[in-house]
N, C-alpha and C positions, 0 to 999 in steps of 0.2 A: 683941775681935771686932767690938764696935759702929763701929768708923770701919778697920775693914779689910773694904772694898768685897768683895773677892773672899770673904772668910770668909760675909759679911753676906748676899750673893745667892749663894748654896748654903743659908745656911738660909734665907732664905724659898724656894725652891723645895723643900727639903724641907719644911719644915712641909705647903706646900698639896699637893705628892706625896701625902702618910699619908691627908690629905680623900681623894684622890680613886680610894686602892689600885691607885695607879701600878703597870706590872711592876715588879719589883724593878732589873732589867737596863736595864730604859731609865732606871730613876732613876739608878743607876748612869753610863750614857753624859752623861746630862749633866753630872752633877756632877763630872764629866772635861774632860780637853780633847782633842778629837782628836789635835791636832800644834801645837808651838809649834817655829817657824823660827828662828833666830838667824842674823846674816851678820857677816862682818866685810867692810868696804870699805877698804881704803888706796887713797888718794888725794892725788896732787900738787895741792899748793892753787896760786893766784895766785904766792905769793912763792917757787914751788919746794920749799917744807918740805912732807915725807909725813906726812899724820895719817889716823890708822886710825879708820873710824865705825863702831858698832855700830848693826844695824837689826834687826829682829824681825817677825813676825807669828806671830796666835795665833789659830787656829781652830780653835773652841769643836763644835761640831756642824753637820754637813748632810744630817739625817734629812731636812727638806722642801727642801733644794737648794741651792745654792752659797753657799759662805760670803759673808758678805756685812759691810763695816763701814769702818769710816774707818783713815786713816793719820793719826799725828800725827809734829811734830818738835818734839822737845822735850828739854831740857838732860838732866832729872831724871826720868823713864820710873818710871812706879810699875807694877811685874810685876802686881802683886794689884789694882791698879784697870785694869791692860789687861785681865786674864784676867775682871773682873768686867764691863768692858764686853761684852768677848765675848759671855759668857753673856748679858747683857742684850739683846746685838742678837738672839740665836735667839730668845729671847720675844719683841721687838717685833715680828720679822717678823712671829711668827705672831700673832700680838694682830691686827695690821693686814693680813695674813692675804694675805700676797706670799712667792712660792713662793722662799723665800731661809736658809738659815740664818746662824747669828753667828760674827763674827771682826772683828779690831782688830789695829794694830800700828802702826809709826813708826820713825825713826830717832832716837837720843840725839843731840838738836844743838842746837843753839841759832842759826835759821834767820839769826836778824839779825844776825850774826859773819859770814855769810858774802856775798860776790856774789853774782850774779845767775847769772856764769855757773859758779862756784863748786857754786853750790844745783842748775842743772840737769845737772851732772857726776855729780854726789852720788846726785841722781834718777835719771839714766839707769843707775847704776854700782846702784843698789837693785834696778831694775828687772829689771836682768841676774839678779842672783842671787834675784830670786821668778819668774821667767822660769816653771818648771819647775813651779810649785804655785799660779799666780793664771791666772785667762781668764775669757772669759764664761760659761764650762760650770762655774770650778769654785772660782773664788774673785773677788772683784769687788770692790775695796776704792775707795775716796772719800774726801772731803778731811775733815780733824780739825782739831785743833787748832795753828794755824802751817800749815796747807795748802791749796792753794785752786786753782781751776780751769788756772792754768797748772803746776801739779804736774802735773795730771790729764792733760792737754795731751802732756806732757812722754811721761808711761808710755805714754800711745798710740804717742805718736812711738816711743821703743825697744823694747817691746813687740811690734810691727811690722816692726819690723828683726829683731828676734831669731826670729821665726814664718817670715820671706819674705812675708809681707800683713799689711794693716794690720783692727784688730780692735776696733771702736769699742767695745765691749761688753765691755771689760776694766777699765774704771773707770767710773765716774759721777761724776757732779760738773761734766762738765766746762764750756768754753767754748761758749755756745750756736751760735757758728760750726762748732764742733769736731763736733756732736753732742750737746751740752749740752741740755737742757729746759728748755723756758719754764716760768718757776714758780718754780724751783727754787730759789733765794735766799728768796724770801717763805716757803716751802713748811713748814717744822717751824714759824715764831709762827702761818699762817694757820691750820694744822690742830687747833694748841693752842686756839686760837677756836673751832673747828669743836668739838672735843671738851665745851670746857664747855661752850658754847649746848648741845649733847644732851642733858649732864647733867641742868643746870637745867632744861631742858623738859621731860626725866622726874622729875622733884621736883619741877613743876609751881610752880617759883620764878621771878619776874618778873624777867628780868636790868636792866631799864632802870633807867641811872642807878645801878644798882650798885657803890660803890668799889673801885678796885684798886690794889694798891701793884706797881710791878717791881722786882725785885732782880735787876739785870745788867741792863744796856742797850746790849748788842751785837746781832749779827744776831738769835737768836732774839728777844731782849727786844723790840728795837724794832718787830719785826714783828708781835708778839701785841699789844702795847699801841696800834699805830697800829690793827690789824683789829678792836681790842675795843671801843676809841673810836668807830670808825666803826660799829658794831654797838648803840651807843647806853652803854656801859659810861661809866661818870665815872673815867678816870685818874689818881690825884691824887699818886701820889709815883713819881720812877724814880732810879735810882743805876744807879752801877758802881764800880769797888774803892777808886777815890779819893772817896768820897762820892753826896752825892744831892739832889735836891729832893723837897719837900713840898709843895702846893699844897690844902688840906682842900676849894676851892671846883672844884678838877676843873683839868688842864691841858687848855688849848685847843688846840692843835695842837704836835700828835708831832713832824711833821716838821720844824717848825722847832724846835723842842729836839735836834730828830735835826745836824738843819746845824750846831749850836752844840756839840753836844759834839765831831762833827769837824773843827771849825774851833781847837776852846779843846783840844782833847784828854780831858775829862769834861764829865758834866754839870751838875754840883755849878758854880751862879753860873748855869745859865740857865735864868734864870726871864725869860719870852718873853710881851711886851706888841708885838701884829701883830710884824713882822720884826725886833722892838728885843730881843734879851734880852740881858742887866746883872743885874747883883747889885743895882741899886739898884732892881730894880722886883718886889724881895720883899716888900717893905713895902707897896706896892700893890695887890701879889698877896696879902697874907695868908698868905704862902711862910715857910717854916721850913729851914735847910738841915739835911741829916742823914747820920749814914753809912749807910753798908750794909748793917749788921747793924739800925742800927735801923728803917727800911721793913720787917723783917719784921712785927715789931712795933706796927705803927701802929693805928688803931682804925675798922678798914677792912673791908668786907665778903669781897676774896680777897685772898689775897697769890700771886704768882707767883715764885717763885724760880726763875732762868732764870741764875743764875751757874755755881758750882760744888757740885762733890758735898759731902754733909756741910755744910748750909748752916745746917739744922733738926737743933739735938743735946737730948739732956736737959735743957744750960740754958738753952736759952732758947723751947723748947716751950711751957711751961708762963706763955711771956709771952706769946705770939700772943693775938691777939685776932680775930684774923679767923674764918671759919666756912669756908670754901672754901679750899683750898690747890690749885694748879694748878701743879704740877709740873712746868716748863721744861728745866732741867738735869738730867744724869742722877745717881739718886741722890742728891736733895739733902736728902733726913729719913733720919738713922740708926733702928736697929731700937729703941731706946729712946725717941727722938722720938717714933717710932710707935704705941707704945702709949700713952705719953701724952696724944698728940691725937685718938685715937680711944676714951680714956674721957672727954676732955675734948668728945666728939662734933663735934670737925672734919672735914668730909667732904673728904676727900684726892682728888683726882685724878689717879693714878700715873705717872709718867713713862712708862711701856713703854706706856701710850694716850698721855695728852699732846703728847709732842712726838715721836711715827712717822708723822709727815706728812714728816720730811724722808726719811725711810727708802719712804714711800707714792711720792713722786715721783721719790726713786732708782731703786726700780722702774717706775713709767710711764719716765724715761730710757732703763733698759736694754732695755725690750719695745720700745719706736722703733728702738731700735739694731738688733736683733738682726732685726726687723720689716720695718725698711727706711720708718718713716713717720716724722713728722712733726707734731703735734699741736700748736692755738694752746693762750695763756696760758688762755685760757676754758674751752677745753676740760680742761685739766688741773685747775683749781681745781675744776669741777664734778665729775668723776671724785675728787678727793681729798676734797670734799667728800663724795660717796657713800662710803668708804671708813671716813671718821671717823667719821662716824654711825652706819653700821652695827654698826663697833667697840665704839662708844660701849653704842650699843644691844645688843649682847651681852654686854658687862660688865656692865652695868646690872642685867638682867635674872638672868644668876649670881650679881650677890651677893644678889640678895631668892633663889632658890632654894637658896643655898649660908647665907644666913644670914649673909656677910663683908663686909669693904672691900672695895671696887673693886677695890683692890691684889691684894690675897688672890684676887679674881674675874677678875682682867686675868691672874695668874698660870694661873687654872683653866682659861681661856678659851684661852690659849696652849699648857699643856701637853695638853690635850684634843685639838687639833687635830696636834699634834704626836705622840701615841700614835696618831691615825687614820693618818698617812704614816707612820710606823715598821709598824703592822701591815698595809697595807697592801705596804708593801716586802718583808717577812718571809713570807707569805702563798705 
């Protein structure tokens, strides 16, 4: 059960249920899935040959409102880690406390096999057949993993066709021309910033100069580590799958590490003296190169895991040294991890707070839409900034009245609010 996602979030939602003498019936609804959608698509490729795609969607519950959650396309579709994202996203809503509940879903494909116009046939031909079960009233999916604002682009486009009007409020994510929101690239690393700053100002801990290791230095990564820096945080090691740097005296500027991993395709070699980074200015740097597993590891104040799920397992919990763990990726300490770091009193930061700032200004996107406004970048961080904090501030606050982690409090914080919309709907 410990590295099958889906088994794993069903029990912690039951455990924190028995705390809090959930109905029986709603525990029940969740631990359910509403509807899981299946499609087949045959489709004429470029060279004339029919290949038939499987695509899915899984929506988990919309006691507090439309399902809400990303698309991915991807070769190898794990059923138990889509249905456990599900569930994930009905807590993060409510955690972050936007009137949405959870769903996820994708097409089996392997994006980069295909053209361009290949991949928007594929999309429009998806589109069609969720046609009948996604809108802005009742399902509202966004880009995942291999998906990205001209997918988004795309389902508007057919979407529109298949309605007779076009219906911006059917995805999020998208192209800021399109209806897209300003923010909304930076939006899940800034909010992960936004989140620990709360913490630590309620534990009344100094963050300056504080170390941090990243584990994954893609969109989320790169955006927590450049906002934590700029925050006053000492960054000292980032990786992603093919390795990482080490830097114990602090790396001076993100973004040009940022330029060098997309220029080299990792980060691993750039270690960055002004606009020069080379493998040969580690020696300089007092730089260590390392992998990925080992930046958990390091002897560092937090570490952020912002890769993938099951990142923190039993073995290698018990090596952390850090105190702070800030939770980027979804899912990334199994349930055995867990208890490990929390006799080992690592203070966890849980993903369903952590990183619902991309999910915080998926909703500001869709209320423009639907709204018919507009809203600058500024405005949006400081709205998402009120949002996290607040979050922040109510989890906080549960686990010293609940006596739990954060975890355990982000869970109690969620299902709480989510028995007040069920009993209110029932009423």
């Amino acid at each position: 059960m410990d590295n099958n996602p889906w088994e794993r979030a069903k029990s912690q939602l039951k455990e924190v249920a028995t705390r809090l003498s959930l109905d029986e019936l709603l525990i029940s609804k969740l631990l359910s899935l509403d509807r899981v959608i299946e499609v087949l698509m045959p489709m004429k490729m470029d060279d004339g040959e029919v290949t038939v795609f499987q695509g899915f969607r899984v929506q988990h519950n919309n006691i507090r409102g439309p399902y809400k959650g990303g698309l991915r396309y991807h070769p190898n579709v794990d059923m138990n880690e889509v249905k456990a994202l599900a569930l994930w996203m009905t807590m993060k809503n409510a955690v972050i406390d936007v009137p949405f509940g959870g769903g996820k879903g994708g097409i089996n494909v392997d994006p980069k096999k295909l053209s361009e116009k290949e991949l928007e046939n594929l999309t429009k031909e998806f589109t069609k057949k969720l046609s009948p079960v996604i809108g802005p009233n009742l399902d509202i999916p966004a880009p995942d993993v291999n998906t990205n604002s001209k997918i988004m682009e795309w389902i508007v486009e057919e979407y529109g066709k298949v309605k007779g009007h076009e219906e911006l409020g059917v995805v999020t994510g998208k192209p800021i021309g399109k209806g897209g929101c300003q923010g909304r690239t930076e939006a899940t690393g800034l909010g992960g910033s936004y989140a620990l700053q709360a913490i630590l100002k309620k534990r009344n801990i100094q963050s300056k100069d504080m170390t941090v290791a990243v584990q994954g230095f893609g969109n989320v990564g790169v955006f927590v580590a450049k906002y934590l820096h700029e925050a006053g945080f000492k960054i000292v090691a980032l990786s992603d799958s093919k390795g990482g740097i080490y830097v114990p005296e602090g790396i001076k500027d993100i973004e040009v590490v940022e330029k060098c991993k997309r220029d080299s395709g990792y980060v691993a070699g750039c270690y960055c003296v002004g606009s020069v980074c080379d493998l040969s200015n580690r020696e300089q740097l007092g730089g260590k190169t390392i992998s990925s597993l080992d930046v958990l590891e390091l002897p560092v104040d937090i570490i952020v895991p912002a890769a993938l799920e099951n990142s923190i397992t039993q073995e290698n919990a018990d090596k952390i040294k850090a105190k702070i763990i800030l939770e980027m990726a979804n899912g990334p300490t199994t349930l055995k991890a867990d208890k490990i770091l929390s006799e080992k009193g690592v203070l966890v930061i849980p993903d369903i707070l952590a990183n619902s700032g991309g999910v915080a200004v998926s909703y500001f996107e869709w209320y423009q839409n639907i709204h018919n406004e507009k809203w600058t970048k500024e405005e949006v961080f400081k709205k998402l900034k009120e949002k996290m904090e607040l979050s922040a501030e109510d989890i906080y606050k549960t686990s010293l009245e609940y006596k739990v982690s954060l975890r355990e409090a982000a869970y109690i914080v969620a299902l709480r609010r989510i028995e007040k919309e069920d009993k209110s709907s029932t009423n």
